[in-house]
TORVEXMI-493183 format. One record per residue: residue number from 0; residue in one letter; z, x, y of N, C-alpha, C in turn. Coordinates in steps of 0.001 Angstrom, whole numbers, plus 500000, padded with zeros to 6 digits. Layout:
{NUM A {Z X Y} {Z X Y} {Z X Y}} ...
REM end
This chain:
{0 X {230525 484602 057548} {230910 484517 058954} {231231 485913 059480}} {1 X {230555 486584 060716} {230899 487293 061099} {230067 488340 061298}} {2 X {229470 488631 059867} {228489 489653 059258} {227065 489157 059576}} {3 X {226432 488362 059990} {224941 487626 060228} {224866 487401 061447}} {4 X {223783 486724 061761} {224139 486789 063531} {224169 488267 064371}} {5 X {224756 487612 065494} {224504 488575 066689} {226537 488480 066336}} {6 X {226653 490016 066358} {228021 490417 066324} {228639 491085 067217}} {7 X {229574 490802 068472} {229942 491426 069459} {231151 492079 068699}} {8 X {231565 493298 069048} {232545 494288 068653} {233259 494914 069141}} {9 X {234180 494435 070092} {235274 495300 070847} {234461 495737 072444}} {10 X {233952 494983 072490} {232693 495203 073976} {233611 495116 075500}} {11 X {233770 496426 075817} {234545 496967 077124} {233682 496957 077892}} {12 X {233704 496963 079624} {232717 497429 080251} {233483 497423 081498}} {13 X {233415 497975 082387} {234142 499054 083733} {232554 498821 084882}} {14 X {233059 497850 085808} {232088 498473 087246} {232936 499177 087934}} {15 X {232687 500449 088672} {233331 501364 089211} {234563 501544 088551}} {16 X {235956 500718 089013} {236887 500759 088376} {237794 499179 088069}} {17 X {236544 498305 088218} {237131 497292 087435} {236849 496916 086646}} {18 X {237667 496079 085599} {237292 495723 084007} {236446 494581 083750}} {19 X {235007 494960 083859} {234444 493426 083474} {234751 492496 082284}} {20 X {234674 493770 081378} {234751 493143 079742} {235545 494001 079237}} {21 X {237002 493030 079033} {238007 493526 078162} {238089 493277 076356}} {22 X {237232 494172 075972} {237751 493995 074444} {236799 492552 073964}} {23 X {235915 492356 073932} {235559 490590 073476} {234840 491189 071963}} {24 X {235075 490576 071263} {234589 490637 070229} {234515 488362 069607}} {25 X {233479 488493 069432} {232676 487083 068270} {231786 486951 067731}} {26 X {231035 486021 067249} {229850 486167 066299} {229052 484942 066808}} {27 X {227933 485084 066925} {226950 483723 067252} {226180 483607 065937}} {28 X {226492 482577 064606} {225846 482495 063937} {224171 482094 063543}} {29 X {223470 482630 062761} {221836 482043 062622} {222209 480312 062352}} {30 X {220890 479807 063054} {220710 478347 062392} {221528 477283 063562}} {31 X {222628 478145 064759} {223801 477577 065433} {223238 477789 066977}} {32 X {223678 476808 067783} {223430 477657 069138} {225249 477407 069576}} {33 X {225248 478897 070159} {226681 479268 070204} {226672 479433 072225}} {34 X {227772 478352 072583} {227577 477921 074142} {228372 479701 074603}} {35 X {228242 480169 075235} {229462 481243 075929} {229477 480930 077371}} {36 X {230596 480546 077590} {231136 480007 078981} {232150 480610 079291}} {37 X {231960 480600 080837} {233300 481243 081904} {232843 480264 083307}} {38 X {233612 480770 084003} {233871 480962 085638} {232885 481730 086211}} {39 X {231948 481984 087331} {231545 482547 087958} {232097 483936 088070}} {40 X {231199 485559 087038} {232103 486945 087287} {232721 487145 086339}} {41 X {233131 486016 085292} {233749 485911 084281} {233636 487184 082842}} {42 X {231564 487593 082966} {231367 488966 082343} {230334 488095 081344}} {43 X {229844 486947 081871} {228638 486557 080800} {227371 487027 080844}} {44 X {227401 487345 082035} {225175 487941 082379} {225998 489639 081610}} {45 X {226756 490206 082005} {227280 491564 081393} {227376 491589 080015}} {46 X {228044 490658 079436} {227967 490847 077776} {226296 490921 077655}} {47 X {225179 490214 078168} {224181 489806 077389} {223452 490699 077737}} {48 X {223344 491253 078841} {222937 492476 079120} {223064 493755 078299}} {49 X {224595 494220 077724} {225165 495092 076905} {224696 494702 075865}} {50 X {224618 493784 075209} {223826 493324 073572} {222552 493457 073482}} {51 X {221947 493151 074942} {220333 493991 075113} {219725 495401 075250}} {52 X {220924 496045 075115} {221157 497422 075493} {220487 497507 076663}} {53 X {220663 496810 077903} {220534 496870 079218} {221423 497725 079657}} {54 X {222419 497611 079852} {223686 498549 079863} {224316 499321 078443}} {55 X {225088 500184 079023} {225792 500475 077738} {227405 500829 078084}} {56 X {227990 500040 077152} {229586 499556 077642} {230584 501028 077016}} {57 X {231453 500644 077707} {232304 501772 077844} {232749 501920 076543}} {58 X {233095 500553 075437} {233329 501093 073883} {232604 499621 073797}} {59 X {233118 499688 072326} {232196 498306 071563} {231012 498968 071048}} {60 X {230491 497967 070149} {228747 497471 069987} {228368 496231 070145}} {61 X {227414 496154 069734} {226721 494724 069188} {225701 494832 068560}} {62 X {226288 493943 067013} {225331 494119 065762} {224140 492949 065371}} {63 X {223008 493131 064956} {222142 492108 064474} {221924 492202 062982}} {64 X {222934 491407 062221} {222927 491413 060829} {223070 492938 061095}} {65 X {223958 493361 061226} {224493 494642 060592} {223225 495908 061434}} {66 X {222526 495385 062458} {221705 496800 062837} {222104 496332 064151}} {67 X {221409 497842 064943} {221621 497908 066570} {220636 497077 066495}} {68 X {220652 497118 068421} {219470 496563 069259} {218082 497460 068912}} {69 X {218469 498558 068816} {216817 499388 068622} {216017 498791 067750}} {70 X {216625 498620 066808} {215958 498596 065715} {215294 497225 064961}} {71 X {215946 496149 065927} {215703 494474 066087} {215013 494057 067155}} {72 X {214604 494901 068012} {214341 494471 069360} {212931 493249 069388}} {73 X {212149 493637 068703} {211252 492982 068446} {211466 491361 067910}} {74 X {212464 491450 067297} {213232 489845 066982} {214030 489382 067969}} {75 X {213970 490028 069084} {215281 489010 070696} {213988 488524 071766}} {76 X {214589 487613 071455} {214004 486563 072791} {214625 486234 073955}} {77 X {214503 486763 075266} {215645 486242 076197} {214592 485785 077351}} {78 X {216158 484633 078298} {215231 484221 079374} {216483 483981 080057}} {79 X {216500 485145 081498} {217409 485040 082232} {217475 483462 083355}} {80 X {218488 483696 084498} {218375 482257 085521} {216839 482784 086193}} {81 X {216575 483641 086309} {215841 483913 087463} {214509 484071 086927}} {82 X {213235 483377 086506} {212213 483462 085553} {211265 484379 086261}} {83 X {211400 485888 085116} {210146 486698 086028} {209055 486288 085797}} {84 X {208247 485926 086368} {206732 485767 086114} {205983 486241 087333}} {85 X {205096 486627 086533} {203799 487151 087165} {203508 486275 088384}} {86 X {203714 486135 089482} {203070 485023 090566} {201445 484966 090232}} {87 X {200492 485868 090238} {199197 486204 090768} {198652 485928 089465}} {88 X {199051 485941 088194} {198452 485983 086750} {198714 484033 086467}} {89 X {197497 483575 085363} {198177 482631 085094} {199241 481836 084627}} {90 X {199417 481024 084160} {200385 480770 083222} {199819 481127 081644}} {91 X {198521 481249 081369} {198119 481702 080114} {198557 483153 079740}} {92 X {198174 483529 081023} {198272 485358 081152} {199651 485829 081066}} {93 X {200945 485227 081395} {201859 484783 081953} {202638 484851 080729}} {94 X {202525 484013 079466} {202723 484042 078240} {202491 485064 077306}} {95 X {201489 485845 077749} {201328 486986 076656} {201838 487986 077325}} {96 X {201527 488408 078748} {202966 488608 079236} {204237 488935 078933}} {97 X {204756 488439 079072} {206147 487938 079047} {206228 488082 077568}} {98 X {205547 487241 077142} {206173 487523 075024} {205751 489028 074618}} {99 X {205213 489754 075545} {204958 491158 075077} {204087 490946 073530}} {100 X {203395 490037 073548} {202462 489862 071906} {201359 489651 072486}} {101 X {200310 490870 071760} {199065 491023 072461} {197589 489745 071892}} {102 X {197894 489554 070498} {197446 488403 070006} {198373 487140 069500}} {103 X {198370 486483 069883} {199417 485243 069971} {198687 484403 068847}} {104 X {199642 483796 068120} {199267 482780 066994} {198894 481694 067577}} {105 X {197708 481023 067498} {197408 480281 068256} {198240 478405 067426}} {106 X {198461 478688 066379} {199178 477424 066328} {200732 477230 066542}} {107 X {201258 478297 066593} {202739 478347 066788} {202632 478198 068522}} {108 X {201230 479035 069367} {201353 478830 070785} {201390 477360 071076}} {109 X {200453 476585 070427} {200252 474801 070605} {201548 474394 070399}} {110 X {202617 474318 069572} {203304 474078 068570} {204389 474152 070340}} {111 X {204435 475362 070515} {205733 475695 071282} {205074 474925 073044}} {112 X {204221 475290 073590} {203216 474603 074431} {204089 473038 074687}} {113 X {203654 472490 072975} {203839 471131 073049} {205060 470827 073454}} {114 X {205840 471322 072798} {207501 471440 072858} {207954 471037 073936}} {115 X {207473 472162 074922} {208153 472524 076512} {207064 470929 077042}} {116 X {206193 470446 076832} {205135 470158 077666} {204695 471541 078958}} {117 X {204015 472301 078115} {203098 473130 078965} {201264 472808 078627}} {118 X {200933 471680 079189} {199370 471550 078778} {198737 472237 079695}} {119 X {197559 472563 078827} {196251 473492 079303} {195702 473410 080951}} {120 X {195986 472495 081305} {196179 472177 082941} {197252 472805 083539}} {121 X {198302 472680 083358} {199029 473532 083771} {198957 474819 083561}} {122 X {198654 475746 082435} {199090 476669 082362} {197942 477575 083209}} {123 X {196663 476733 083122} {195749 477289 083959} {195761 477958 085336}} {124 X {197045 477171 085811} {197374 477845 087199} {198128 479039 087504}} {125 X {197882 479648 088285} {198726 480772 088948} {200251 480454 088625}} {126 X {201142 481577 088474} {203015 481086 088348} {203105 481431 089893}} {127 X {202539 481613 090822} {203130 481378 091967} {203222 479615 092475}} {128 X {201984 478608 091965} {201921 477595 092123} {202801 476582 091621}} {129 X {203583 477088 090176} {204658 476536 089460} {205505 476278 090411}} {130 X {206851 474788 090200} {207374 474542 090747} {208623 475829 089554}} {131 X {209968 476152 090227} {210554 476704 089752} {211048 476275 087990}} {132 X {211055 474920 088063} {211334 474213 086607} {210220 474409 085560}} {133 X {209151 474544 086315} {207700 474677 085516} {207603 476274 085234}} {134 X {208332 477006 085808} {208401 478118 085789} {209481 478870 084393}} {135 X {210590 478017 085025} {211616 478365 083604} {211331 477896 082313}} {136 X {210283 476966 081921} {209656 476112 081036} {208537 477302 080654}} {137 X {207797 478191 081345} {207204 479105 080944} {207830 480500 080529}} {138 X {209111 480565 080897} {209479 481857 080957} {210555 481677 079085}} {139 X {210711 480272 079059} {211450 479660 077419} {210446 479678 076708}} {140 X {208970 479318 076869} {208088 479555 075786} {207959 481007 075503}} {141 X {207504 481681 076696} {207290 483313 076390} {208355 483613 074897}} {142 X {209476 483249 075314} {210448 484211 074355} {210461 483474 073191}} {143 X {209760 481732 073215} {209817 481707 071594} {208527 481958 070805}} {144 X {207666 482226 071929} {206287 482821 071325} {206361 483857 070189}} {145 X {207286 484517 070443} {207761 485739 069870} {208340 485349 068497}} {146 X {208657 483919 068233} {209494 483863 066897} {210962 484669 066991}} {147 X {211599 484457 067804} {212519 485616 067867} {213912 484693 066965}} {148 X {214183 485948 066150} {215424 485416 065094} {217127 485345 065922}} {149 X {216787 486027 067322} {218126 486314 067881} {217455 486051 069076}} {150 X {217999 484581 070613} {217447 484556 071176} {218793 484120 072223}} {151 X {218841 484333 073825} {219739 484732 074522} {219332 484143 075964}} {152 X {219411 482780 076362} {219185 482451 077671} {221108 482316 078739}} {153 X {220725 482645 079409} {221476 482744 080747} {221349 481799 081845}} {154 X {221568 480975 081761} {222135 479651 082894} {220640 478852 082908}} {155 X {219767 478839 081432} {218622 478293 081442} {218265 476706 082158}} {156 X {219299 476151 082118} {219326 474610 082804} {218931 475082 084311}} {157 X {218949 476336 085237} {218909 476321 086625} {217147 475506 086958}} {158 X {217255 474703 088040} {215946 474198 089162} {215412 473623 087657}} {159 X {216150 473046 086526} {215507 471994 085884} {215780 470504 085919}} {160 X {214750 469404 086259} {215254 468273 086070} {215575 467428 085052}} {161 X {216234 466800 084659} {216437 466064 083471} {215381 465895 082566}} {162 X {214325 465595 082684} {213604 465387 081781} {212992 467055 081185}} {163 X {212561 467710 081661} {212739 469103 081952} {213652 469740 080573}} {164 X {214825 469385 081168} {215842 469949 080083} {215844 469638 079188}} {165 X {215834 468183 079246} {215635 467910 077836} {214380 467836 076766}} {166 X {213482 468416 077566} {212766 469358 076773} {213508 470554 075993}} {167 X {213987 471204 076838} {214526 472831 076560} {214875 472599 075268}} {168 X {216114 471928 075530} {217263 471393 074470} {216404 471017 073273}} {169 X {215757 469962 073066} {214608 469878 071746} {214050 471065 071344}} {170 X {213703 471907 072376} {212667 473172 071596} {214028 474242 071058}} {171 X {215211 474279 071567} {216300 475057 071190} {216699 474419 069854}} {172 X {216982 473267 069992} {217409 472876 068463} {216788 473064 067466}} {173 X {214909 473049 067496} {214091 473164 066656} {214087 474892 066588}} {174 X {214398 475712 067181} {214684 477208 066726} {215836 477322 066422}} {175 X {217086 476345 066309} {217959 476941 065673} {217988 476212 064103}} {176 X {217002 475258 063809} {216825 475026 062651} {215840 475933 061750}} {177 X {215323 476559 062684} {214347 477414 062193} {215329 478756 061862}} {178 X {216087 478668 061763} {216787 480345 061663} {217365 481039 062627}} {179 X {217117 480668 063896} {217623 481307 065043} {218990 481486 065546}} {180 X {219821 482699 065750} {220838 482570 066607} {220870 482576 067847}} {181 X {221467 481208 068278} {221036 481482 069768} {222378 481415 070808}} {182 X {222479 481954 071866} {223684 482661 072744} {223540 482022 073520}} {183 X {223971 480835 074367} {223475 480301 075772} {224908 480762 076908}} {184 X {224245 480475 078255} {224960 480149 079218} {225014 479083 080047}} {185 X {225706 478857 080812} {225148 477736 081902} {226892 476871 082535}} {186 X {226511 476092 083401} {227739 475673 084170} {227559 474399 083884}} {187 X {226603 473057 083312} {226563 471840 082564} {227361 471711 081443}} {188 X {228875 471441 081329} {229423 471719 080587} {229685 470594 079613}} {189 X {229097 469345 080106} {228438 468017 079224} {227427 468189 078423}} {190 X {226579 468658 079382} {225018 469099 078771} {224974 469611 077316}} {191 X {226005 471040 077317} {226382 472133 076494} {227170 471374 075447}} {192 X {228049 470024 075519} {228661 470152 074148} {227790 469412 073389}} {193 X {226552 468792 074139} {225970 467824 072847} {225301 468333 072379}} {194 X {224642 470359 072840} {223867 470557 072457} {224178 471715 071811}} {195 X {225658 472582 071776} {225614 473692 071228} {226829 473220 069917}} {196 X {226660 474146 068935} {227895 473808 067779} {228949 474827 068145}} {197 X {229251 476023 068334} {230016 476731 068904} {230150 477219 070211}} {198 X {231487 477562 070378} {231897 478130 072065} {232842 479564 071982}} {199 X {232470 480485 072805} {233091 481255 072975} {233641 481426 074529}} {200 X {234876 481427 075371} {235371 481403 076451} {235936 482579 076841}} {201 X {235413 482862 077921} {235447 484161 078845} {236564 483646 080087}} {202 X {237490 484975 080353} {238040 484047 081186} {238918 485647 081671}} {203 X {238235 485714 082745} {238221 487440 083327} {238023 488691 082844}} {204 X {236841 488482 082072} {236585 489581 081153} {237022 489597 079670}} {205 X {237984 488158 079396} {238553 488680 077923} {238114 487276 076907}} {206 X {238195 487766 076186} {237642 486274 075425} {238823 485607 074608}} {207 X {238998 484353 075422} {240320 483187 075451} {240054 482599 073987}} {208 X {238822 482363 073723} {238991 480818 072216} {237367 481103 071887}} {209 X {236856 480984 070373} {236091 481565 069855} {236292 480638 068635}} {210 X {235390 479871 068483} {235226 478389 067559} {234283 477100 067200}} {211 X {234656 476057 067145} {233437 475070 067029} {233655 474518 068091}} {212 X {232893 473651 068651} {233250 472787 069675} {233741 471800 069401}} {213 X {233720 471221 068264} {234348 469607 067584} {235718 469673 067531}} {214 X {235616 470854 067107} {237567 471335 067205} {237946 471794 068442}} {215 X {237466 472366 069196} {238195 472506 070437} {238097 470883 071337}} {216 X {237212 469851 071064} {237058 468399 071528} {238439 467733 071023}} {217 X {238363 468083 069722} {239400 467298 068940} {240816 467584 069637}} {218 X {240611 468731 070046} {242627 469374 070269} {243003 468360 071788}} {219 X {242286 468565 072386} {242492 468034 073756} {242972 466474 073597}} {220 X {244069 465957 074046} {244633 464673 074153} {243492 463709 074489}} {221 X {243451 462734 074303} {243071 461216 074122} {244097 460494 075257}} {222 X {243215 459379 075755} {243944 458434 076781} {243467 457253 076163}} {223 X {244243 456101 076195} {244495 454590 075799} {244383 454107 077129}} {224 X {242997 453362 078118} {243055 452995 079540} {243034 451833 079334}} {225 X {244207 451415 080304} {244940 449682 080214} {244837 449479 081749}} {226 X {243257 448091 081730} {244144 447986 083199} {244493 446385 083416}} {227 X {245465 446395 083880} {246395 445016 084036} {247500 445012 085454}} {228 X {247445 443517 085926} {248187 443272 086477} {249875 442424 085849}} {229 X {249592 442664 085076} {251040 442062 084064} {252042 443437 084142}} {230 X {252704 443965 085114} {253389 445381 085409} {254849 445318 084779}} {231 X {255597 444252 084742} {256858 443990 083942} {256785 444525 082672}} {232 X {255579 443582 082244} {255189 443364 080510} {255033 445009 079805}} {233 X {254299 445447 080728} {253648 446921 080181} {254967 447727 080159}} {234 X {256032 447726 081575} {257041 448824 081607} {257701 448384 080239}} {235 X {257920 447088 079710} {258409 446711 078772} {258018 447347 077688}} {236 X {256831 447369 077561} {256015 447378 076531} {255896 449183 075524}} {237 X {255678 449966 077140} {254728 451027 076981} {255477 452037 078334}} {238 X {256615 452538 078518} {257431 453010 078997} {256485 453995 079648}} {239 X {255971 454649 078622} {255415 456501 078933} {254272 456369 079770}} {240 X {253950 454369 079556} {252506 454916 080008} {252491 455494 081762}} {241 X {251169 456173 082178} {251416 456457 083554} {250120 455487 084485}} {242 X {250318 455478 085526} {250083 454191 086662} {249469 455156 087829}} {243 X {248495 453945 088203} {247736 454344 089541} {248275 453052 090423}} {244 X {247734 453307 091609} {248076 452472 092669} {247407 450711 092231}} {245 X {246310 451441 091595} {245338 450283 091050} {245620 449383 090152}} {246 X {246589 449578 089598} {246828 448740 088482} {246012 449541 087013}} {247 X {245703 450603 086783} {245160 451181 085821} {246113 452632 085274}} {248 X {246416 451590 083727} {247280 452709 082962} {246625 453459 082352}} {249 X {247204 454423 081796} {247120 455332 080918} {248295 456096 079651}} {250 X {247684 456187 078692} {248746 456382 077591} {248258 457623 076865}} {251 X {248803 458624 076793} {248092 460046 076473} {248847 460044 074868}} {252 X {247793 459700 074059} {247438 460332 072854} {247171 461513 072294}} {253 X {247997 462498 071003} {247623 463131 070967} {246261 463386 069561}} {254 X {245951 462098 069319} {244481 462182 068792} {243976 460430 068603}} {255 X {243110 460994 068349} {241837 459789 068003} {242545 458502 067660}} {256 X {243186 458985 066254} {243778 457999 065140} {245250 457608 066185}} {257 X {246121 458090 066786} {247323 458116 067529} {246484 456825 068777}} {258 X {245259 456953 069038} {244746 455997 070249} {244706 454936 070074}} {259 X {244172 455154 068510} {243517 453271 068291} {244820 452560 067163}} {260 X {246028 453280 067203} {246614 452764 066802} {247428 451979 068235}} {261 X {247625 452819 069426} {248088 452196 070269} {247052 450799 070876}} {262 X {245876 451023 070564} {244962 449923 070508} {245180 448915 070217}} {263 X {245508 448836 068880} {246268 447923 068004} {247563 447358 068413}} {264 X {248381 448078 068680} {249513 447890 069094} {249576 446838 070735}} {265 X {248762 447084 071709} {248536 446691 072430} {247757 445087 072099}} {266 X {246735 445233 071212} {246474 443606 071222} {247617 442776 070515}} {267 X {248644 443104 069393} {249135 442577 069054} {250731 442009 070236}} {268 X {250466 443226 070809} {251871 442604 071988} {250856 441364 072390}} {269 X {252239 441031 073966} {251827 440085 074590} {251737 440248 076262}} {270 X {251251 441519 076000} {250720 441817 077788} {249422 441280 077526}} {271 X {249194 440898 079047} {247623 440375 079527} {246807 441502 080149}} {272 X {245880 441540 079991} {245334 442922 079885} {243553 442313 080444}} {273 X {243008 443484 081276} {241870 443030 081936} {240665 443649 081242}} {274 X {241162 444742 080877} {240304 446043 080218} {241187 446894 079485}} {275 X {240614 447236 078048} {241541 447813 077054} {240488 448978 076650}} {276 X {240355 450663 076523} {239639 451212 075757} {240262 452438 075831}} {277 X {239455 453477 075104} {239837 455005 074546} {238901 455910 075797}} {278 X {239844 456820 076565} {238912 457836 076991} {239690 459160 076910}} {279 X {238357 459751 076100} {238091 461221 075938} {238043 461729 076976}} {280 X {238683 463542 077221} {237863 464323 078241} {237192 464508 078341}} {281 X {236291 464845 079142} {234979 465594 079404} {234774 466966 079536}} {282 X {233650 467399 078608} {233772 468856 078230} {234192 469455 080009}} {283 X {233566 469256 080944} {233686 469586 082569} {235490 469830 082461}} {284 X {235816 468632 082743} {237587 468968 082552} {238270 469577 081732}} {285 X {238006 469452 080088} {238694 470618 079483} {238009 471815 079750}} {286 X {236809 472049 080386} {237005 474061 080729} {237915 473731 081636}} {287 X {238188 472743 082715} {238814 473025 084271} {240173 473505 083620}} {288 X {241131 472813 082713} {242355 473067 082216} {242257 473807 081965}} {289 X {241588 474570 080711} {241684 475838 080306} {241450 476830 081564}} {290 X {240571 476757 082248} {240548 478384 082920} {242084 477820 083879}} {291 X {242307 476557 084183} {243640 476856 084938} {244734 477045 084203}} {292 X {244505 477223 083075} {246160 477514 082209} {246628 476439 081616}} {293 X {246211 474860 082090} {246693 473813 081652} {246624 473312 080158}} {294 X {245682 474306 079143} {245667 474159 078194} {245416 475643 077253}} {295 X {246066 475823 076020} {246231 476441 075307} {245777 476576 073930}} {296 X {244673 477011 073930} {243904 476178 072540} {244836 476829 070819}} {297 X {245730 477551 071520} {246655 478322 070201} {247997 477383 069797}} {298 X {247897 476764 071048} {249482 475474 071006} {248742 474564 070471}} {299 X {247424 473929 070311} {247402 472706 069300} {247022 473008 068352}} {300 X {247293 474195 067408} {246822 474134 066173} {245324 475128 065745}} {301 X {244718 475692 067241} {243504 475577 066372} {243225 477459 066317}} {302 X {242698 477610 065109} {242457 479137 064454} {241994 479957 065217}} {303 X {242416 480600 065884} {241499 482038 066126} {240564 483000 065548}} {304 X {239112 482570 065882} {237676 482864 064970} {237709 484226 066391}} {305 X {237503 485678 065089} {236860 486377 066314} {236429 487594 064797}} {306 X {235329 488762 065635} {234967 489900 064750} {235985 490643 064680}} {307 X {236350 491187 062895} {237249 492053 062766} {236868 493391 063014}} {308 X {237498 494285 064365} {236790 495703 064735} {236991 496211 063481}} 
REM end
């Protein structure tokens, strides 16, 4: 851990005289796709930029298995929100292009093609004719054309429709089984937990929590939702729980096992009850807590994963 992968290292960065990126240092392991999320400004298009040696930050590095960017470049695959493509060239032309590979393997091209659904009809056309989704679907093959061992999209879900994405998501998982470390961004913060194993959180330039996502799921309280008109029985029953106008309780658990024991507990009383079940947060609401302060991922327990400068 730490040493493989794409290794951020103390990565500062200053526009004029404000601090984009204070100090972030983590690791996006091979084989993992590692989510990095913030707020809008937060310093995510800036880190990925600085690891591309697009910029170059005021201190820090960023290592690939232990080398710079120079010297790996040929192994990064990236695909920003904004898909450059050629308008006037095809989508064939478009691909070699963009993957900067002058002879393309023609079964890994089918292979990845298939993936995205880019068929030979389509690609035949001009990228000015692409709808923008058909566009970002070309601009994700380009970079896995490349085989790239270290690969880096930026808010890749933008002008895609569901079915669309979930393309993406299949061809991402199948490169991170293939060896790939991969860095994402994006503001689908549902989307992101079913599909990435780690998270790193940005949160004005500094990096807040750096971990798995199962464990940062796990820390966040659990609710027991009771809804009943039996209101005596319950105050009786279940003191703490808290109340809507509606007649729908809630009982905040602080885990899984703590829920379904109140589960239990609840069928065995003798309140009458309309609807009894367990609800989880949603990845959407635990970022909302965290960037508002409402949660502390160091108060429930969970480790602080980051690169030792």
């Amino acid at each position: 851990m730490g040493t493989i992968g794409i290794n951020f290292k103390n990565i500062q960065h200053q526009y004029r005289t404000k601090d984009v990126l204070r100090g972030v240092s983590f690791h996006a392991d091979p084989s993992s796709i590692t989510f990095l999320a913030g707020e809008n400004g937060a310093g995510k298009t800036t880190l990925i930029k600085v690891a591309l040696g697009l910029i170059s930050p005021k201190a820090g590095n960023t290592l690939f298995d232990g080398l710079s960017v120079g010297k790996i470049r040929e192994k990064i695959g990236c695909v920003f929100d904004e898909p450059p493509v050629y308008p006037h060239e095809s989508g064939f032309d478009n691909l070699k292009f963009l993957s900067g590979i002058h002879s393309l393997d023609q079964k890994w091209s089918q292979e990845v093609c298939a993936m995205l659904n880019l068929d030979k009809g389509l690609l035949k056309h001009k990228a000015k004719a692409l709808s923008l989704g058909q566009r970002h679907r070309l601009a994700v093959a380009a970079a896995l054309l490349r085989k790239p061992k270290y690969l880096f999209l930026d808010e890749p879900s933008i002008g895609l429709d569901p079915p669309s994405w979930q393309l993406v998501q299949t061809a991402l998982k199948q490169m991170a089984d293939r060896g790939c470390a991969i860095l994402i961004t994006g503001q689908n913060y549902d989307a992101m937990e079913n599909l990435a194993d780690n998270i790193a959180i940005l949160q004005n330039g500094k990096l807040i929590f750096s971990g798995s996502i199962v464990k940062l799921v796990q820390a966040f309280p659990v609710h027991v939702r009771i809804v009943t008109d039996d209101h005596r029985e319950i105050a009786v029953q279940f003191p703490e729980a808290e109340h809507n106008s509606s007649g729908i309780y809630r009982i905040v658990c602080e885990s899984s096992e703590e829920a379904r024991a109140v589960i239990d507990q609840v069928r065995r009383s003798t309140l009458n009850f309309q609807e009894l079940s367990i609800e989880k947060a949603s990845m959407g609401k635990m970022m909302t807590d965290i960037y508002a302060g409402r949660f502390r991922p160091e108060r429930r327990g969970l480790a602080y994963e980051s690169v030792q400068n």
